[in-house]
C-alpha positions, 0 to 999 in steps of 0.5 A: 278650901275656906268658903272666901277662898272658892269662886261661886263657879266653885261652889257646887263641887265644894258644897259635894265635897262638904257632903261627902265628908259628912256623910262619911263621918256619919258612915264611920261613926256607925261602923265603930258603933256596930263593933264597939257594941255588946252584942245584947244592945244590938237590937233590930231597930239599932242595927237597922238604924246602923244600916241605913247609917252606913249604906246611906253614909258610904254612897253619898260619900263617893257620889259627892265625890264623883260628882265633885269630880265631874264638877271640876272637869277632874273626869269627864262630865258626860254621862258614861253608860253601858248596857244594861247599866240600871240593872248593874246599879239596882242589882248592887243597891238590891244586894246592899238592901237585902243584907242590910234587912237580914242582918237587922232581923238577925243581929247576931248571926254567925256571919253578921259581920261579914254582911256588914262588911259586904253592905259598907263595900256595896254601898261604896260602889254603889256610890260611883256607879251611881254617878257615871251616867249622870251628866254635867246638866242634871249635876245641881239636882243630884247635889242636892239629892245627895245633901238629902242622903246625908242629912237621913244618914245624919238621922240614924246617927242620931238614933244610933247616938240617942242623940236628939239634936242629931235627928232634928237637924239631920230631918231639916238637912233631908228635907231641904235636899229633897225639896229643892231636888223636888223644885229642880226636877219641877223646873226641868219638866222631869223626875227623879227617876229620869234624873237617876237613871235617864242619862241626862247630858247624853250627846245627842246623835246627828241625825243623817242629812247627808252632811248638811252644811248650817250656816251662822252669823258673826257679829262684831261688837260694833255690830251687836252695839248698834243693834243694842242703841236702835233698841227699846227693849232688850232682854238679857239672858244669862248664863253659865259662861257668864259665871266662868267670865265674872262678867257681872260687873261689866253687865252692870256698865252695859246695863247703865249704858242702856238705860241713860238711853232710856232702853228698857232692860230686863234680865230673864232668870231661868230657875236651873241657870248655871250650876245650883238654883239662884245661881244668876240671882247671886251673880247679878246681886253682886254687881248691885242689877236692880232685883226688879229688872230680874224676871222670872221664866215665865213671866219674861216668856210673855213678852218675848215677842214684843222684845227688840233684841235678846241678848245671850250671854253665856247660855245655852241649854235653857234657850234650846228650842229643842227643848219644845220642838224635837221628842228625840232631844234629851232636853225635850219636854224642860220648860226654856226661856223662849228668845226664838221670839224675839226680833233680833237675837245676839248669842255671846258664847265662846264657840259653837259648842254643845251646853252641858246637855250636848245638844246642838243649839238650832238657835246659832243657825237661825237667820235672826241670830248673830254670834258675837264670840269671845270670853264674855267679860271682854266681849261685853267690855267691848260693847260698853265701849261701843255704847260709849262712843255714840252719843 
């Protein structure tokens, strides 16, 4: 589809599907070249270079579309795992790897292009199985890793080509994948191998308590509005479901609500919110948020504890407590945004359900939350109206 026509909550599976396509073009164009040459210009740096072409070309292309899919609800976005998974996956990479190196060393073997056949269908498979144990959570990281893999793949085309322009903007398109996979991994607390082979978005098990009944707090709007009127400061956390909903607009009316009051509002941004990096930035931007009401993770952490009422808006794993607090949690160890802290805490999400990490969230059955549930565009239309009503 035309860029116009995908929503932003689209984005990520569109800007995979763009990968992909590209990354397979550069996988064929090698492919042709390796039997359109002579076989005296297939020297080891050019058949190497064809190599690391078509590997690089054909995983990226169906993990982009494995991940497109997963994006897109098309499959299950949970991590899909067996044992002894990370030996399956190196074994066929390993495999790929080592033909590759043999064929380079020894361009014109007698069953050379039968091993180059083997490494484009190693390649292919390696792709998917690459994917299936990557979960929703990790998705944005992985996207941009693969963006990584096919400017490289972009690279060898161009020395395939002897084509310069190629080069440079393939290096550009690797390095801008691999630093932003880099800063992604930072703000999660995490690498990339934990990233690639630790199954992020893993269902956590429940722990055995005998079947322990929690209890949560249903707000109604008009009690969420009078807790946002009695405030000074509140603090706005968004996410995710506030993508799905297209609530921006109606956050921008609560907003102007709120300060006409003389209410101190701030936005806490975490960097890996939503589905891609900057993701609420844009959201926000389009409904004109002032950008210096955007605050940023850990600045916003600071002042947690002075904040009135924290209200979530379609977030769930970047205010997961478990993150700090429990060493089983998938989660544990990636840095959140601390609303624990704060007086009053106001959860607007749709159900009790699990984020994309599928970790229950401790915070839906603490006694200072209340759970104002429903579709966030129409929920915050309703605290609008709420507001509006009071003088």
């Amino acid at each position: 589809l035309p860029l116009a026509q995908v929503p932003i909550t689209a984005v990520p599976q569109r800007t995979a599907l763009s990968h992909a396509f590209g990354a397979l073009a550069a996988a064929l164009v090698g492919t042709a070249k390796y039997f359109v040459f002579a076989p005296h210009e297939l020297t080891h740096f050019v058949t190497g270079a064809i190599v690391f072409e078509v590997l690089l070309g054909f995983l990226t292309f169906t993990g982009s579309i494995m991940a497109a899919l997963k994006l897109q609800g098309v499959i299950s976005g949970r991590p899909i795992t067996y044992p002894g998974q990370n030996i399956v996956n190196l074994s066929v990479l390993g495999a790929a790897v080592v033909l590759g190196g043999v064929l380079a060393f020894n361009p014109t073997a007698p069953a050379a292009d039968a091993m180059f056949i083997a490494i484009a269908v190693l390649s292919v498979i390696f792709g998917i199985f690459l994917i299936l144990p990557i979960g929703g959570a990790d998705m944005p990281t992985v996207i941009s890793l693969l963006n990584a893999y096919a400017g490289l793949s972009a690279v060898a085309m161009g020395f395939v080509l002897n084509n310069p322009l190629l080069i440079i903007a393939g290096a550009l398109d690797g390095a801008s994948g691999l630093i932003l996979s880099v800063i992604m991994c930072k703000a999660m607390n995490r690498s990339f191998a934990n990233v690639l082979f630790g199954a992020f978005g893993q269902t956590a098990k429940a722990s055995a308590t005998g079947g322990e009944e929690k209890n949560h707090r249903v707000a109604t709007p008009e009690d969420a509005a009078e807790y946002l009127r009695n405030a000074q400061s509140v603090v706005i956390v968004p996410g995710y479901g506030l993508a799905v909903a297209q609530a921006q607009h109606k956050v921008r009316e609560l907003f102007d609500q709120l300060t006409k009051r003389g209410i101190s509002v701030k936005f806490a941004i975490h960097p890996v919110a939503g589905r891609m990096p900057g993701h609420m930035n844009v959201l926000l931007a389009e409904a004109d948020i002032p950008y210096d009401n955007l605050i940023e993770m850990d600045e916003i952490n600071s002042e947690m504890a002075q904040v009135d009422v924290a209200l979530v808006i379609g977030a769930n794993d970047v205010v997961n407590p478990a993150a700090k607090s429990n060493p089983g949690s998938p989660i544990f160890g990636m840095p959140i945004i601390e609303i624990e802290k704060a007086k009053q805490i106001i959860f607007m999400k749709r159900g009790l359900a699990t984020g994309f990490a599928g970790v229950e969230n401790d915070l839906f059955f603490n006694p200072k939350t209340l759970m104002l549930l429903g579709s966030a565009k129409e929920t915050v239309g309703q605290l609008v109206n709420e507001i509006k009503q009071t003088a």
